[in-house]
C-alpha positions in Angstrom: 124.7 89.9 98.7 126.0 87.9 101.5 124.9 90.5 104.3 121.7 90.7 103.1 119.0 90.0 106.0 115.7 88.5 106.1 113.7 91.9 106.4 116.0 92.9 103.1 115.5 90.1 101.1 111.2 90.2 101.8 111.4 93.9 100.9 114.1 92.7 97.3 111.1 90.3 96.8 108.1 92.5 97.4 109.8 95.2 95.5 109.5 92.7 92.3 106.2 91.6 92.9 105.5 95.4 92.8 107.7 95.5 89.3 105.8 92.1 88.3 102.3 94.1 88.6 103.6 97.4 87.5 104.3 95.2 83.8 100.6 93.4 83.9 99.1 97.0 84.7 100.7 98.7 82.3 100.8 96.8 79.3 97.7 98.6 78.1 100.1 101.7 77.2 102.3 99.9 74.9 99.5 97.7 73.1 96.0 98.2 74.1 95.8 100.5 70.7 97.8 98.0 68.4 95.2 95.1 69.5 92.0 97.2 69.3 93.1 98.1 65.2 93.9 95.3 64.4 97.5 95.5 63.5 98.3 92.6 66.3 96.9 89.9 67.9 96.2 89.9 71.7 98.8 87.3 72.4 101.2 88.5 69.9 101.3 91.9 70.9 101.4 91.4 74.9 104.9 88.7 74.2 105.9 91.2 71.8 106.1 93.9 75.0 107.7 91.5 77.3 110.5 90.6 75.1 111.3 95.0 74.5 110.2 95.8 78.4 113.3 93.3 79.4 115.7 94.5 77.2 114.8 98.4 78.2 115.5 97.6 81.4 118.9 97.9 80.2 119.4 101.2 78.3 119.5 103.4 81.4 119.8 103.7 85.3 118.8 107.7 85.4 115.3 107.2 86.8 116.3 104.8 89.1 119.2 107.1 90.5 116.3 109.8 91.2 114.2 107.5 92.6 116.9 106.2 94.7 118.6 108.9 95.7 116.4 111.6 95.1 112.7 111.7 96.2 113.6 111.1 99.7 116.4 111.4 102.2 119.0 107.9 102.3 120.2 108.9 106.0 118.2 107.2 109.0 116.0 105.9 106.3 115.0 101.9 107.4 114.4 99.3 105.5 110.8 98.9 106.5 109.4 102.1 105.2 110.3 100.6 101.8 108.4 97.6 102.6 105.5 99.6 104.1 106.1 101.9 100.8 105.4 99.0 98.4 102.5 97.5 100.2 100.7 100.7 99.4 101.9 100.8 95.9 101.0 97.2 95.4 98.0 97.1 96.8 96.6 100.6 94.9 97.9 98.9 91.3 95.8 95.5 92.3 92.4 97.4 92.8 92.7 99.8 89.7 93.2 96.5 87.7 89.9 95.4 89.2 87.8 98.3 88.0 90.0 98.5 84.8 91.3 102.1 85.1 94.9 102.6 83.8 96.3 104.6 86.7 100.0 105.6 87.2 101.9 102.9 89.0 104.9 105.1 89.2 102.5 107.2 91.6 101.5 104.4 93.3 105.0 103.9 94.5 105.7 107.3 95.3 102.9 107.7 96.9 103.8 105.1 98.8 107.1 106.0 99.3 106.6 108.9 100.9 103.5 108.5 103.3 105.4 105.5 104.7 109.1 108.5 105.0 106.6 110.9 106.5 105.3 108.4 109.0 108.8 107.2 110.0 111.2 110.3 110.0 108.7 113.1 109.4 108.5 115.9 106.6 111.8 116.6 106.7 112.8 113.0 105.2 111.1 114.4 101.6 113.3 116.5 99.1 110.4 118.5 98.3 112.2 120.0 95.3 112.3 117.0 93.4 109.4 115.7 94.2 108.4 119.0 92.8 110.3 119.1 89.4 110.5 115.4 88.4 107.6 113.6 89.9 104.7 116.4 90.0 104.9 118.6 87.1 106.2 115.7 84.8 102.8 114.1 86.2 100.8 117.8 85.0 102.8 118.1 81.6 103.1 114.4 80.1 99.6 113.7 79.3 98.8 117.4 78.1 102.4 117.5 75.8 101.2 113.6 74.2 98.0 114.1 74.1 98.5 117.8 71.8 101.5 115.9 69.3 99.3 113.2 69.2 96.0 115.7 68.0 98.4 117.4 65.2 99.7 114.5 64.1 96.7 112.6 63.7 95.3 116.0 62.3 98.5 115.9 59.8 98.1 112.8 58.7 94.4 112.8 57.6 95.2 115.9 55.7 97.8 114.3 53.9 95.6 111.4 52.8 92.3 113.4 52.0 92.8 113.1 48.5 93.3 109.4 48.7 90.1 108.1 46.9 91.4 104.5 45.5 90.3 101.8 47.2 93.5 99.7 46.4 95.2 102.9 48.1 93.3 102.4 51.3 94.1 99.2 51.9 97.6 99.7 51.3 97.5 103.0 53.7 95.9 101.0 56.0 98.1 98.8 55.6 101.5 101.0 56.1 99.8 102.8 58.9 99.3 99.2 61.1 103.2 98.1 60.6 104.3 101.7 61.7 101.5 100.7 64.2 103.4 97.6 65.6 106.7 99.8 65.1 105.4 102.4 67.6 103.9 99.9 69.6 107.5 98.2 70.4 109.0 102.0 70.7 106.3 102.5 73.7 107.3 98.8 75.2 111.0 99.3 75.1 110.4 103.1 76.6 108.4 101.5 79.4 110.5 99.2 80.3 113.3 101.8 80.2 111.5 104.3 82.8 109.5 101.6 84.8 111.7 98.8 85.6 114.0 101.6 86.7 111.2 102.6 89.5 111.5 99.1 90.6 115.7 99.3 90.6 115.5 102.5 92.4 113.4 101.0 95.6 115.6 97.8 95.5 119.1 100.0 95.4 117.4 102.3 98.2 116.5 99.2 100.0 120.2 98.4 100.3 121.6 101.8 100.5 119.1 101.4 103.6 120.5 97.8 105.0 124.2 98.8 104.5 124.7 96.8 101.5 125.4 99.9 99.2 126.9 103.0 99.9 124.7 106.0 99.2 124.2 107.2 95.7 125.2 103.4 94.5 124.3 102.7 91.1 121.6 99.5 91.0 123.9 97.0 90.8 123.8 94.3 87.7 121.5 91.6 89.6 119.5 93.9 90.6 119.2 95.6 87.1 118.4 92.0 85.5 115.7 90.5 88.1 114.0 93.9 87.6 113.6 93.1 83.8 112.2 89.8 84.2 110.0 90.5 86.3 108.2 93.5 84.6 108.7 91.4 81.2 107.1 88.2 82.9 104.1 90.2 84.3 103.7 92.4 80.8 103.4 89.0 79.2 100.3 88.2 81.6 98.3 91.0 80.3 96.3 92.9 81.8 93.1 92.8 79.9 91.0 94.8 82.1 93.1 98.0 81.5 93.8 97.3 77.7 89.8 97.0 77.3 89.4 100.5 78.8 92.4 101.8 76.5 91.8 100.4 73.6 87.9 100.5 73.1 86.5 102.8 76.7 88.5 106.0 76.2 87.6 106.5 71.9 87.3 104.2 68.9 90.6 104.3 67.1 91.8 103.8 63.3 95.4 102.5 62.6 96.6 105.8 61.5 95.3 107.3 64.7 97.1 104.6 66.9 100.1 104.9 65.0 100.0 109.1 65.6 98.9 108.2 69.3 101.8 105.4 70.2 104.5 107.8 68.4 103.7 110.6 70.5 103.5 108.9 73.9 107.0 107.3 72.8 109.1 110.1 72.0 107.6 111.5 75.5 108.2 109.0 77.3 111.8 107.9 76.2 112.6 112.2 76.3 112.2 112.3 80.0 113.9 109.0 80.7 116.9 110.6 79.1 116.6 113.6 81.4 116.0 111.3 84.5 111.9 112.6 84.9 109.9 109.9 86.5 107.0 110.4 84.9 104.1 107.8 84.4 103.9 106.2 81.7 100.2 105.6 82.0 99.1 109.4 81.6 101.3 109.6 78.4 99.9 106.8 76.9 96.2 107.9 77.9 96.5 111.3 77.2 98.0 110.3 73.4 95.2 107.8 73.2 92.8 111.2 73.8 94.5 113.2 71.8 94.4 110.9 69.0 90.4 110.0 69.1 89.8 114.0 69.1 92.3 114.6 66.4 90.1 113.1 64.2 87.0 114.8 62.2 83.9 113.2 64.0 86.1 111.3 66.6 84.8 111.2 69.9 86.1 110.6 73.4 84.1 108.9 76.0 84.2 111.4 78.7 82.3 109.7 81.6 85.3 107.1 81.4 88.2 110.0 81.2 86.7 111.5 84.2 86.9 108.1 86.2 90.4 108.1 85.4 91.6 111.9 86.4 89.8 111.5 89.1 91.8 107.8 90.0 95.0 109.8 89.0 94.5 112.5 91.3 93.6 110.0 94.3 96.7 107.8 93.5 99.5 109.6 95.3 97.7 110.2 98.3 95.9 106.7 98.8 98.6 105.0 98.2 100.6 107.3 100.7 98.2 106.8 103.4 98.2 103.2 102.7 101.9 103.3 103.2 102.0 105.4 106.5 99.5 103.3 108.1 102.1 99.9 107.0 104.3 101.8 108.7 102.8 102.2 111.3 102.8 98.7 111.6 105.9 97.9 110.9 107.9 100.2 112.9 106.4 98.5 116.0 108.7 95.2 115.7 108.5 92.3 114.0 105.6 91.2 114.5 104.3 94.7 113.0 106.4 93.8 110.0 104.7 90.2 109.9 101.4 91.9 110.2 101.5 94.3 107.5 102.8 91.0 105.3 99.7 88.8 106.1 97.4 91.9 105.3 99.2 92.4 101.9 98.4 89.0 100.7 95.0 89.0 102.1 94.3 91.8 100.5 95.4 90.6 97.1 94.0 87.9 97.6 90.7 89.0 98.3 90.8 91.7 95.1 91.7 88.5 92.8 88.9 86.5 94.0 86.6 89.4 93.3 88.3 89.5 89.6 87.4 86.1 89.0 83.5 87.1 89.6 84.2 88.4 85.9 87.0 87.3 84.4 88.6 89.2 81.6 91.1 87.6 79.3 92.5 87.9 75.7 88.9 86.5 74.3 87.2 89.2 75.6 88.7 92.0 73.7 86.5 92.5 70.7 86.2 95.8 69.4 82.7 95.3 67.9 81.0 93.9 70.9 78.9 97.3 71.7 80.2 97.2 75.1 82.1 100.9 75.0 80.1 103.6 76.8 78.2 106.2 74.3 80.3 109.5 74.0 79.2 112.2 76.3 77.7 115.4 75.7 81.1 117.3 75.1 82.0 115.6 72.0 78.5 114.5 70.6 78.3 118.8 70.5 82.3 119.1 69.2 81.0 116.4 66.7 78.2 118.2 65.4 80.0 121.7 64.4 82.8 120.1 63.3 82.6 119.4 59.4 83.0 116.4 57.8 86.6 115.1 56.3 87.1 115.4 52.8 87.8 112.4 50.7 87.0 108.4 51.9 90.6 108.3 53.3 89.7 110.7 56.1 86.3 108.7 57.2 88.5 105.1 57.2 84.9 104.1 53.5 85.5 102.3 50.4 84.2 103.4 47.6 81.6 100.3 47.9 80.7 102.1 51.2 79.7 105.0 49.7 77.6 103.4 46.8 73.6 103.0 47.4 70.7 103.4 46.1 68.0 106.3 46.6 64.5 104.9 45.5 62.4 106.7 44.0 59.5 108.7 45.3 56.0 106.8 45.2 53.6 108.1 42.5 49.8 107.3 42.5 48.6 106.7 39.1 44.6 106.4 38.7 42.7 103.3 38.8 41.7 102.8 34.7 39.2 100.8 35.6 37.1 103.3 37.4 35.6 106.3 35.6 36.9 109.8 36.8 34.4 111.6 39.3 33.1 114.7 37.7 
């Protein structure tokens, strides 16, 4: 570390603020289900996340050798296109928080990363291949492949219970179904941390592969594998509410067995393609499960005027964020003061975004599932609501039996007056 320079150790640092929002982003995956069911309280369940984000920093390096090594070309690569790389990918994550949509901040950075290559070296800097086969069709397939095991399973496990008519038995399957719940839950958190505190080791190792610290195709080394960690654990702990309040109440209205099914399925995704070194977002897994889920049940619904704000804030991420990063490239490939502009713009800019957050602040009090706030469901599955017939048995439609008791009155009758005469 001794031959680190200045320019190195502001990029080591903004690649950890990067890292720090990627974990207050995207603590809505892990959580925002567990919270909105009930299985965990708000503060509980974001610490819970920190504590299994650190420690999944540490089960792997194969994302962050792709990321590394992979997406774009190491030789003539400078260390400023890394900077100008996560100023794009910073700035992006910052003002989907502010509107609350859960967008991908592994996009963000590689959007990023490669607008700010393509600025400095040209097309030729990109491995298109693998930008094809581990970014880009992971990015397609994740949130379809959650989002269908997360339909059958929630459609499997309502047909398993539909003859569950006790009212003791509901409680305890209720029960069960929240502690597998918080199970899941920590599964998704330790998966995130394993594939998105890698991103974040990736740009840092690339940084020095860039400033001669590392040789090429360098393994992150142990420092850099640990600040990583605690910085995504640090900014998981901060929650961001904004997102969880879309996840866990704007996309459907979930049931424990349905979050359960839902957090499952975007886990054993999620920790798959870690294994085989895909960098996929964790974000579109967990949504697409959480969709998935709310259909899967009989007479769920999906709000679909929210869903559409976020495909559409997925599909914009890669490139805004690129062109973000090729014009900080811009900047900083004309000297240092270039570098020392693009710095003072970051932080105005995040500045500015928080100071319009505080307008209307969102915190762990405001998430209440019952305050009529979520959006009505749309037109698409008000009508897949109306053919589709109703679940057998109070297990699948989450009633007691006390629920189901009421009384029908009886129908008025008019009896004649006997103190008037009848009208002949």
């Amino acid at each position: 570390m001794e031959h680190i320079t200045l320019l190195l150790a502001i990029v080591i640092v903004t690649a950890l603020v990067f890292d720090f929002t990627n974990g207050f982003h995207d603590t809505a995956n892990a959580m925002a289900t567990t919270i909105s069911t009930g299985a965990l309280k708000p503060k509980t369940a974001v610490a819970m996340s920190a504590v299994l984000n650190l420690i999944g920093a540490f089960l792997s390096v194969e994302v962050a050798k792709t990321i590394s090594g992979g997406i774009v070309n190491e030789d003539g690569l400078k260390t400023e296109v890394i900077f100008a790389a996560l100023v794009g990918a910073i700035l992006w994550n910052l003002l989907t928080w502010l509107v609350g949509l859960p967008s991908s901040s592994s996009h963000a950075l590689f959007g990023g990363l490669i607008g700010a290559a393509v600025m400095s070296a040209g097309w030729s800097s990109i491995n298109g291949g693998t930008v094809v086969t581990k970014v880009l069709l992971p990015a397609l397939a994740a949130p379809i492949v959650a989002g269908l095991a997360a339909y059958l399973a929630t459609r499997l496990t309502y047909r398993i219970n539909r003859n569950v008519t006790d009212e003791n038995q509901l409680k305890s399957t209720a029960k069960g179904y929240r502690a597998g719940q918080i199970a899941s839950a920590g599964l998704v958190s330790l998966a995130h941390g394993t594939n998105d505190a890698q991103k974040t080791m990736g740009i840092i190792t690339l940084a020095l592969v860039t400033g001669g610290v590392l040789a090429p195709g360098s393994n992150p080394p142990l420092w850099v594998i640990c600040s990583a960690g605690v910085a995504i654990a640090l900014g998981t702990y901060l929650g961001g509410w904004r997102i969880i309040k879309t996840m866990g109440t704007g996309l459907t209205d979930l049931r424990p067995a349905q979050g359960f099914a839902a957090q499952t399925s975007a886990a054993t995704v999620i920790l798959a393609s870690s294994h085989l070194g895909f960098s996929l977002s964790t974000t579109q897994s967990c949504s697409g499960a959480v969709m998935g889920a709310g259909l899967g049940r009989a007479g769920g619904v999906v709000r679909w005027s929210t869903a559409t704000r976020m495909f559409v804030a997925w599909g914009l991420t890669l490139p805004a964020a690129g062109l973000v990063g090729a014009g900080a490239e811009f900047l900083t490939k004309q000297g240092p003061w270039g570098v020392s502009v693009t710095a003072v713009l970051l932080v105005a800019g995040s500045a500015a975004i928080w100071l319009l957050s505080r307008r209307k602040p969102v915190d762990h009090h405001s998430i209440d599932v019952n305050d009529g706030s979520a959006e009505p469901a749309g037109v698409v599955t008000t009508a897949m609501a109306a053919v589709t017939p109703p679940p057998t048995g109070s297990a699948a439609t989450g009633l007691t039996t006390a629920d189901l008791q009421t009384t029908i009155p009886a129908p008025a009758t008019t009896t004649a007056d006997p103190a008037r005469p009848a009208t002949v």
